[in-house]
N, C-alpha and C positions, 0 to 999 in steps of 0.2 A: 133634186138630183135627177138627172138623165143617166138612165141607165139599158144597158144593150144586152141581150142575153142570147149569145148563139144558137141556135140548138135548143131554143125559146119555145118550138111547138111540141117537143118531143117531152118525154116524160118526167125525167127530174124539171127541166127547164120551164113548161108547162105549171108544174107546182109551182116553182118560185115565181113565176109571173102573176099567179092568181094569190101569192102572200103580199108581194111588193104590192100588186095594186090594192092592197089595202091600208098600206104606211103613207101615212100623211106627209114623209120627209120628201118620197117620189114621186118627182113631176111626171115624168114620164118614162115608160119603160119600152126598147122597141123587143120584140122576141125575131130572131133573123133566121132564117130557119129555108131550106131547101126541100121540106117534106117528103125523103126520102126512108126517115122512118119516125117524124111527127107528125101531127096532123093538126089541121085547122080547128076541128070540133074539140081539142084540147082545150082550146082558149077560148072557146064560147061561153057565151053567158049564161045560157040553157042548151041543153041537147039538142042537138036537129034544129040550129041557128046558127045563120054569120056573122051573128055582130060579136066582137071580140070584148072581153073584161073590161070593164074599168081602166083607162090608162094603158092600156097594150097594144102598140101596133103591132102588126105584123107586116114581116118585109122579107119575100118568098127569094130566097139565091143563097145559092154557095158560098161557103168560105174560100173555094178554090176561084170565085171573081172578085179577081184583085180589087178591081174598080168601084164595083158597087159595095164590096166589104169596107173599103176606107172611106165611102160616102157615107154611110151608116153609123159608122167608127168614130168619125172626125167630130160629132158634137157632143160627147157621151164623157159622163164624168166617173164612171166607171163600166167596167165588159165584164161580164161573167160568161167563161167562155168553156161550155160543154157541149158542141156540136161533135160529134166523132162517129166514124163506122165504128158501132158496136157490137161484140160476138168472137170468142176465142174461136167457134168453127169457121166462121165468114173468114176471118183472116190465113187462116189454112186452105182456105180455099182460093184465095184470091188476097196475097200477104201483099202485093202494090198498092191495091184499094188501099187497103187499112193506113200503111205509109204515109200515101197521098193527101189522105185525107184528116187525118190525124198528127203527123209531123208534119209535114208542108202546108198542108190548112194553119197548123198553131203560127209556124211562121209567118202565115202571111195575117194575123190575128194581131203578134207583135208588131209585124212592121207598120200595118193601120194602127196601132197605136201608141207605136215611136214618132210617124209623122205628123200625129196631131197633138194634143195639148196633156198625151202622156196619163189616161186615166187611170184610177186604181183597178188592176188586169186581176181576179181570181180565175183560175185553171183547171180544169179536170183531171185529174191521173185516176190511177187505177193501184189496187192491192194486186195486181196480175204484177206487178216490177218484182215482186219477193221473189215469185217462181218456185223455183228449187231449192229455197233456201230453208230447210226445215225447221229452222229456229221459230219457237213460239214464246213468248208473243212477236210477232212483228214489229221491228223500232226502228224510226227513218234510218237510225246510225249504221244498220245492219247492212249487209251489199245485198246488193239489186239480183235477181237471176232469173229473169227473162226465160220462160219455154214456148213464150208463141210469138208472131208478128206481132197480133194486139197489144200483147203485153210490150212488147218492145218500142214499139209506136205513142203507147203510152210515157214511157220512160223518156221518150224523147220531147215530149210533151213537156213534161216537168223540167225537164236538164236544157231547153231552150225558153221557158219562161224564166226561169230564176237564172241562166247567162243573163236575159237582158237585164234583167234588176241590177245583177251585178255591172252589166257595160255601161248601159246606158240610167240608172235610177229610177228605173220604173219602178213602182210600187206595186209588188207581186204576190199575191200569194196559191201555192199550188197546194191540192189539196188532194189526198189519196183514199178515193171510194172506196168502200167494203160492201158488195152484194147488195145496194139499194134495191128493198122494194114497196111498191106502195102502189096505190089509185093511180092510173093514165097508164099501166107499164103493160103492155099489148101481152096477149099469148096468142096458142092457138099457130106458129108458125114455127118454122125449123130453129130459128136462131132465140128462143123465147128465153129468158132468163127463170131460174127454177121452183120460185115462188111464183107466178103465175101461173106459169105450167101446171103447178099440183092444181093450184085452186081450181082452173078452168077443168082440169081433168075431171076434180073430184064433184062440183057442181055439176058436171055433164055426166056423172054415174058411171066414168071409167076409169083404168086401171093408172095408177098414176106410174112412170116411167120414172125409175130409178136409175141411174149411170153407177154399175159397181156395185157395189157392198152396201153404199148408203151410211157407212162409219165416215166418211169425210166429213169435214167439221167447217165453217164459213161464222165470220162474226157479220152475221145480218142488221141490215141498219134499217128503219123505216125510214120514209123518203121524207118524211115530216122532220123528223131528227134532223135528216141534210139539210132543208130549207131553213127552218132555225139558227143552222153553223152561217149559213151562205149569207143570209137577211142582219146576224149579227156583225157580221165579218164587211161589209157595204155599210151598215149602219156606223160603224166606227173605224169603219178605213184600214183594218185588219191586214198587216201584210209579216212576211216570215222568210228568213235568210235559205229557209230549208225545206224539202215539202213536210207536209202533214200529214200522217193519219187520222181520214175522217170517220171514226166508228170506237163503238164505246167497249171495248173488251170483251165479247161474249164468244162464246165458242160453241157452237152447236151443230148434232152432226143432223145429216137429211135425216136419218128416222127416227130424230127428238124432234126435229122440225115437222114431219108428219103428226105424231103423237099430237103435237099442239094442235093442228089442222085439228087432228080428230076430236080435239076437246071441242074447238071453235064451233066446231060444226056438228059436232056431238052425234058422233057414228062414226064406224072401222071403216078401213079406206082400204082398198086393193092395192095389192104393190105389183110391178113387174117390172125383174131388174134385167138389166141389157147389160153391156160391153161398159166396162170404163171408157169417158173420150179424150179422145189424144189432147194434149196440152192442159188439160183441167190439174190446179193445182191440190194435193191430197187435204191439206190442213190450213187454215186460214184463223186469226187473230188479234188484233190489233194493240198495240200497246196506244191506250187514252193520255199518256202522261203529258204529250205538247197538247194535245185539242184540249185539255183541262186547262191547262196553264192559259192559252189563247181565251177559251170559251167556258170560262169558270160559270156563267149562268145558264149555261144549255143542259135542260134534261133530258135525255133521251125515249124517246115514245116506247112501252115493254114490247118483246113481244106479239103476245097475245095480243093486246091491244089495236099493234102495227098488223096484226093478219084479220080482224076483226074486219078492221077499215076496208082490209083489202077487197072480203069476200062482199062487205056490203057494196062496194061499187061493182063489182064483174056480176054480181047480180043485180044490179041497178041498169049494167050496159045491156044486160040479154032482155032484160024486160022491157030497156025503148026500143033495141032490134025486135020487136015482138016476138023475143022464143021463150 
């Protein structure tokens, strides 16, 4: 199997690259990737080296060039397609990026691969579609309500891969992330997602930055859990009339998720809270009942487990940066 992964250097995409190349079924996998917030050294085979994993090219451009996306596209027997400007503040600040790149990128993702031999397309979304919708648990059937561009961008994501399934018979499936975190996921910069954030704070012996109250609640997924749904769902050709929630029911708020930290790492951690930020949604949830039904043999990584992993690579990264 030829298989394409957008968004192949960046962090989830990164993980799946380095699982495929271990599946015997995968000839080859290309990761296509713009390195706008991937990197090379993701797919290295050791730290501070260019030679890339096992079976992974890498092929450095946008999904916004037409040309070289559907030269890439055109031999691939399935796309796993998660390239996207990432970041509920990014797109506040700059809601055309997010668009551009994220709804017009996916379209021109489909149309590479309406004009070629039609591969099996899995998709990005985001748990950012609920919005405002305060129902818990989260269930596809529920309505969408969008409070940021990224969310909405994403939404568009989903509601333009599964038209084409429906237009044209692509075999689609779109899948809706919850809070992925895991090994590769950067911190240390404005737009950092909240589990690295702590970790890197609390490794560096500073106060970890709370938004609000800290009672908001997120069903966290280790990035391991995703790759598992992703590898199963390619492995058997996995496609769905409808999107999915990709995350297994858990509800927890930041200062249970702190708590864990502090068990992980076994010491009290500083808190210091700020401003709630604009467009962050209060409560997050997932209803498991389709990802069960699809992916009856996926366990989900705990946890502790999943922040274990995390803290032993961000201190594996500072120690080849010699800090």
């Amino acid at each position: 199997m030829h298989v394409v992964v957008t968004g192949g250097a960046g962090f989830i995409g990164a993980n799946l690259c380095r699982a495929l190349s271990e599946d015997p079924e995968i000839e080859r996998i290309v990761a296509f990737d713009d390195l706008s917030t991937g990197y090379r050294s993701n797919l290295a085979e050791e730290p501070r080296t260019t030679r890339t994993i096992n079976k992974v090219e890498l092929v450095e451009g946008s999904i916004l060039d037409v040309e070289l996306l559907s030269k890439v596209i055109a031999p691939a027997d399935a796309v796993v397609h998660l390239a996207a400007r990432p970041s509920v503040p990014r797109s506040l600040e700059n809601p055309v990026a997010s668009h551009d790149v994220n709804a017009t990128g996916t379209i021109y993702v489909l149309e590479a691969a309406r004009r070629s031999k039609q591969p099996q397309l899995i998709v990005a979304s985001s748990s950012s579609v609920y919005g405002a919708n305060p129902a818990l648990p989260k269930s596809e059937d529920m309505a969408t309500m969008p409070v940021s561009p990224y969310a909405a961008s994403k939404l568009a994501t989903e509601a333009y891969a599964l038209s084409y399934s429906r237009s044209f018979g692509m075999p689609v499936l779109a899948l809706r992330f919850f809070n992925v975190f895991g090994p590769l996921q950067t911190a240390g910069h404005a737009y950092a997602a909240v589990v690295p954030s702590f970790i890197s704070a609390a490794i560096a012996g500073n106060p970890l930055n709370v938004h609000g109250d800290g009672k908001q609640t997120r069903d966290f997924t280790f990035v391991g859990s995703v790759v598992s749904v992703l590898s199963d769902a390619l492995r058997r050709k996995v496609s769905h009339e409808c999107a999915v929630n990709l995350a297994f029911g858990s509800r927890v708020s930041l200062l249970e998720l702190i708590d864990e930290l502090e068990h992980v790492l076994d010491r009290n951690l500083e808190l210091r809270h700020t401003a709630p930020r604009p467009g962050d949604v209060r409560d997050s949830q997932a209803d498991q009942t389709t990802l069960r039904t699809l992916f009856p043999d996926v366990t989900p990584v705990a946890l502790s487990v999943g922040l274990r992993a995390t803290v032993d690579w961000l201190n594996s990264e500072k120690s080849d940066n010699g800090c």
